[in-house]
C-alpha angles and dihedrals in degrees: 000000000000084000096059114048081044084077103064138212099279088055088046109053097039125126136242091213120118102246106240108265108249108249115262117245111272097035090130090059100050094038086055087045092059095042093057084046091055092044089058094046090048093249099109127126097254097045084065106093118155108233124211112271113257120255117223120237118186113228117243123267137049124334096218118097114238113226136143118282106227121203125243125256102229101191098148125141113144129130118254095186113140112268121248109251112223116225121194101234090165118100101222092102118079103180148292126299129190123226129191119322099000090316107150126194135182115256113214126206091254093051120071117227084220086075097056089047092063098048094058090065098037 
């Protein structure tokens, strides 16, 4: 508490902020020299009038756009016949095991599910 009001008011309430540079002598002259730049160049302060904003006024006729209708190329010939499902009828698959985080894998006849149960905790 000592350390702060050692600092003193004038330390406290100061600001971060870069002071404005004080303008170099002959500022006026060269300020005066670029306005009379951007005059010529049609850029000044009095040429920049706002105008009014364009309304917009549809041109007479028809809003479609008028191009060439072009034919389709019809060059299908594929089968759309139902696919065949495939069903597993062998024994070799015992079942279905997870592994960590939803992973499943297929469990064999040789392998033994217990296996996969202890990995997922190892």
């Amino acid at each position: 508490m000592s350390g702060y009001l050692a600092l003193g008011r004038d330390s406290i309430n100061r600001s971060t902020k870069k002071k404005k540079q004080a303008k170099k002598p002959g500022w006026r002259e060269a300020e005066a020299e670029y306005q009379q730049w951007l005059m010529k160049h049609g850029a000044g302060k009095s040429q920049k009038k706002k105008s009014p904003p364009e309304v917009y006024v549809p041109s007479s006729g028809s809003y479609i756009r008028e191009t060439t209708q072009h034919p389709s190329r019809n060059t299908f010939s594929g089968d759309t016949a139902k696919a065949k499902t495939t069903k597993y009828t062998g024994d070799y698959f015992v079942g279905i095991a997870t592994m960590h985080k939803s992973n499943l894998v297929p469990v064999g006849k040789d392998q033994d599910a217990r296996d996969y149960a202890t990995m997922r905790r190892n």
